[in-house]
C-alpha positions as CSV (number, residue, x, y, z in Angstrom):
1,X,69.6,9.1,145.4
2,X,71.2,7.8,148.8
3,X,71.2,9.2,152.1
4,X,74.4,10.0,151.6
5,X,74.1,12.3,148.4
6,X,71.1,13.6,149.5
7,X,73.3,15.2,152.7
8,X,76.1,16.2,150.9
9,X,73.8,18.0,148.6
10,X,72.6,19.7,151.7
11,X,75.4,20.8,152.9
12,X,76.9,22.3,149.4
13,X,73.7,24.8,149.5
14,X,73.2,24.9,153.8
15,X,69.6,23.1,153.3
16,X,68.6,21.6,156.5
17,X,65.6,19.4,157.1
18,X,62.7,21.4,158.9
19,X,63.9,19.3,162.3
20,X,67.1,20.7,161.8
21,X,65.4,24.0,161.3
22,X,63.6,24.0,164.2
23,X,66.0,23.0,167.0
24,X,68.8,25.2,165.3
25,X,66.6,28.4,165.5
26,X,66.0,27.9,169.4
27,X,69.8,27.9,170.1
28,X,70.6,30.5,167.7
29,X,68.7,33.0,169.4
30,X,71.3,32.8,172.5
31,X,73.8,33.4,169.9
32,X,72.5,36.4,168.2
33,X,71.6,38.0,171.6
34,X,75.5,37.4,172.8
35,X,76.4,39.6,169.5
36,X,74.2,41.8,170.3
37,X,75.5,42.1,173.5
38,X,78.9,42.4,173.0
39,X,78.2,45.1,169.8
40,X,75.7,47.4,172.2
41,X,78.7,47.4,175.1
42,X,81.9,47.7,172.9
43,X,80.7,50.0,170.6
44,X,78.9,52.2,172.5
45,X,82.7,54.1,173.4
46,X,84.6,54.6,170.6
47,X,83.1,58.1,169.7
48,X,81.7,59.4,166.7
49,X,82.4,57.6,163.5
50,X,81.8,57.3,159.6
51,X,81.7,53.8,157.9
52,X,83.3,53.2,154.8
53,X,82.5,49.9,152.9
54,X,82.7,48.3,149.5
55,X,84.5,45.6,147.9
56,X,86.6,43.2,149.7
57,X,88.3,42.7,146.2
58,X,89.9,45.9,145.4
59,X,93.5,45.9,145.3
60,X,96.0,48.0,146.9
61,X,97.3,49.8,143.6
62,X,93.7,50.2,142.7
63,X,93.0,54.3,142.6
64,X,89.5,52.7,145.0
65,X,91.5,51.7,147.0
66,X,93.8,54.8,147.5
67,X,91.2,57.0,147.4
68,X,89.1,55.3,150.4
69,X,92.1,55.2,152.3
70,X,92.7,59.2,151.9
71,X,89.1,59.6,152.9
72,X,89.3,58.1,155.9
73,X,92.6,59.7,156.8
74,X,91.0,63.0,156.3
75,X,88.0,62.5,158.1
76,X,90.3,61.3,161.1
77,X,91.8,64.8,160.6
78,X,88.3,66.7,161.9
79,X,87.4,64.2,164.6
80,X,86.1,61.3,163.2
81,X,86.7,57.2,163.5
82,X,86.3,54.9,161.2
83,X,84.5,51.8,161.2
84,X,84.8,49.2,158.2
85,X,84.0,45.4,158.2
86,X,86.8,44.4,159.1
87,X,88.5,42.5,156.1
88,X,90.5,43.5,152.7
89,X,90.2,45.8,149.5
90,X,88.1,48.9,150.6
91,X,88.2,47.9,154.0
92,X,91.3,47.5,154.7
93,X,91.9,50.8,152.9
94,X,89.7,52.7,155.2
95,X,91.1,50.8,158.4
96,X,94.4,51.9,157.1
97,X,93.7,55.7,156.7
98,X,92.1,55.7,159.8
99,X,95.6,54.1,161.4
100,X,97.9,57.0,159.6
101,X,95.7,59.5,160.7
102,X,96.1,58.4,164.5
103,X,92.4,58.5,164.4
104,X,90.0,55.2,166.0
105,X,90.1,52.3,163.6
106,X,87.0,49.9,164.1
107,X,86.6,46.6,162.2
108,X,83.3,44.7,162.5
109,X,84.7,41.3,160.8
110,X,82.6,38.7,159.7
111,X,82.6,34.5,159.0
112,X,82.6,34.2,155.1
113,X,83.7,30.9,153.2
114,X,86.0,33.5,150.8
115,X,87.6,37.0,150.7
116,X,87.0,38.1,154.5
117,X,89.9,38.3,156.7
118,X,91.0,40.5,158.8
119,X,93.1,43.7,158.1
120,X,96.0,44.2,160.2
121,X,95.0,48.3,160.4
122,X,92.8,47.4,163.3
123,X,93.0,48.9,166.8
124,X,93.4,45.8,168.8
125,X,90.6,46.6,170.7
126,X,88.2,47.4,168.8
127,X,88.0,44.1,166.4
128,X,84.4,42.7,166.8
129,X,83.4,38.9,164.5
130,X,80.1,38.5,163.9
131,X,78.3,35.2,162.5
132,X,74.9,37.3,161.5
133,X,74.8,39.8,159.1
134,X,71.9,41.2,160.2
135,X,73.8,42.3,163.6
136,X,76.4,43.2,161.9
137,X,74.2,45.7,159.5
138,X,72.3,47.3,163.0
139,X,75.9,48.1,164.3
140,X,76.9,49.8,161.3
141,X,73.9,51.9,161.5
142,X,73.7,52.4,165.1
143,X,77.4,53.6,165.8
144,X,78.0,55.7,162.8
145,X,77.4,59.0,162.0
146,X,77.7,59.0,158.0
147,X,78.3,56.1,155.5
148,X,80.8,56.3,152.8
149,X,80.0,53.7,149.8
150,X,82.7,53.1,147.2
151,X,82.4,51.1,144.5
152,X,81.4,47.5,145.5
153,X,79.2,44.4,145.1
154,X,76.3,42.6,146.4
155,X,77.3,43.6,150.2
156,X,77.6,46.9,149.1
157,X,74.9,47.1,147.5
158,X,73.4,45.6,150.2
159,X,74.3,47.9,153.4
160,X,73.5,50.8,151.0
161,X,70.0,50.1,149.9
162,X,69.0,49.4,154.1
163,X,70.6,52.0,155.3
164,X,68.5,54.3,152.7
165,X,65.3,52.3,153.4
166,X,65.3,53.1,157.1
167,X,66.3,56.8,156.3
168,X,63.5,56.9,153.8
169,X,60.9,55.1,156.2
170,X,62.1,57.1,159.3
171,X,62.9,54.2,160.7
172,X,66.3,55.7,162.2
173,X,67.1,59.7,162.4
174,X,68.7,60.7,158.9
175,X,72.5,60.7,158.3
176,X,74.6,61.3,155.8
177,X,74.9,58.7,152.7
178,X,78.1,59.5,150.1
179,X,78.2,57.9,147.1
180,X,81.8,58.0,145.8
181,X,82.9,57.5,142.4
182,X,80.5,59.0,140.1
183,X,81.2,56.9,136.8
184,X,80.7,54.1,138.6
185,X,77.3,55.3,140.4
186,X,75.2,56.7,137.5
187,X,74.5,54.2,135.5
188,X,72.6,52.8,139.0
189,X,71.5,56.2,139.3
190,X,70.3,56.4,135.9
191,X,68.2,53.3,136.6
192,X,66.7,54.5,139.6
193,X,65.2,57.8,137.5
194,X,64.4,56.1,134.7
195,X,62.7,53.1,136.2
196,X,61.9,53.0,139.7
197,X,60.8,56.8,139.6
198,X,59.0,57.0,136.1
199,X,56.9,53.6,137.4
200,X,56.0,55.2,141.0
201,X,57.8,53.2,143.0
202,X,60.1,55.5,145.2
203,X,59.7,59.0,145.0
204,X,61.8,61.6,143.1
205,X,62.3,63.3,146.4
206,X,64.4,60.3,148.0
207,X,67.3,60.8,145.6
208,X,68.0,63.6,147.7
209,X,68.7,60.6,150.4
210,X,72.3,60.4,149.5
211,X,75.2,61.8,147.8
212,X,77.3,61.6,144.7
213,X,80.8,62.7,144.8
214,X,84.5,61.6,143.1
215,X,86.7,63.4,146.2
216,X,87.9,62.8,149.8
217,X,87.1,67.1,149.5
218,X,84.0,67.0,148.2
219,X,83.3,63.6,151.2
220,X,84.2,66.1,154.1
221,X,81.7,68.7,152.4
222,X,78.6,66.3,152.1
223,X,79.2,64.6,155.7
224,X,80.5,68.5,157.6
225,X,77.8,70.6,155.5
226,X,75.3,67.9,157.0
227,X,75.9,68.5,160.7
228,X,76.4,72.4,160.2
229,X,72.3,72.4,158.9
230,X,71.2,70.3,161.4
231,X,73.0,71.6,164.1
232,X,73.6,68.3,165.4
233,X,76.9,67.7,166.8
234,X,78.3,64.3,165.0
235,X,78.5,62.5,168.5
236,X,74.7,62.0,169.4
């Protein structure tokens, strides 16, 4: 193999040569502080919100899609903001609601080599671009107050599974998770009982972690009921 296969080979699957490792990692770390930065100070002022994410590839006639953008619309309606990543599908459906329901509309966009780009339901000042997930993922959890999951992939799956993790591990103060679409959730659901449960590896208590419902009504309920036992007031 030449030197010249070997790097494009390299670059196809972002391998870099421990040297390249090494000086790249002391650079980044001014990067990843800026994003912090910037996150922690814009952030800090829109008010309370509720994220909604999953996939970037649902389409507009999709009932997903219509149903994450009257969610968000009606969470507007008592008080709340939305924040979404920032691109298409179930983001831009959530970005959208947020928009028709004159409420705050918060996209925390990311670099990706496909699907991501950003929604035109943004408020213009409250776009953020990240290069990290990872920074991303603490903004999400810092600056909302609930997370809606509907239907999505790996990144769903993803932002889900952390944000129950710290819950679970009391690693951040517990918020509300909601789970919508239920035909879509239980067979994950079903899993979780019937293997991670039965062979002791979480407890049957931490189902109680989240939500499953199938309405923007029954969304409101879960996230309002929430608050109302706590007696917290949504913007901590």
């Amino acid at each position: 193999m030449t030197k010249n296969e070997e790097n494009k080979i390299r670059e196809k699957f972002k391998q870099k040569t421990w040297n390249e490792v090494k000086t790249n990692d002391s650079w980044a770390i001014f990067k990843i502080m800026a994003e912090f930065v910037e996150g922690f100070e814009r952030l800090s002022k829109i008010g309370p919100c509720v994220t909604i994410y999953g996939s970037a590839r649902t389409k507009p006639d999709h009932k997903y899609y219509k149903l994450a953008e009257n969610i968000a619309y009606k969470l507007t309606k008592h008080g709340y903001g939305i924040i979404t990543g920032g691109g298409p599908g179930i983001m831009e459906a959530g970005n959208k609601g947020a928009k028709r329901g004159g409420g705050t509309s918060v996209g925390l966009n990311i670099e990706l080599p496909h699907e991501q780009h950003e929604n035109p339901y943004i408020d213009d000042d409250k776009v953020l671009d990240f290069d990290y997930f990872f920074v991303r993922k603490v903004m999400f959890t810092k600056y909302s107050q609930g997370f809606v999951a509907m239907p999505g992939g790996f990144g769903t799956m993803d932002e889900l599974f952390e944000a129950i993790t710290l819950i679970q591990t009391k690693k951040i103060g517990k918020f509300p998770i909601v789970l919508v679409g239920v035909t879509f959730w239980t067979p994950l659901i079903d899993w979780l009982k019937n293997t991670l449960i039965e062979q002791g590896n979480i407890n049957k208590e931490d189902l109680n972690l989240f939500s499953i419902v199938d309405s923007e009504d029954e969304v409101l309920e879960v996230i309002d009921t929430f608050y109302n036992k706590y007696k917290f007031s949504p913007n901590f």
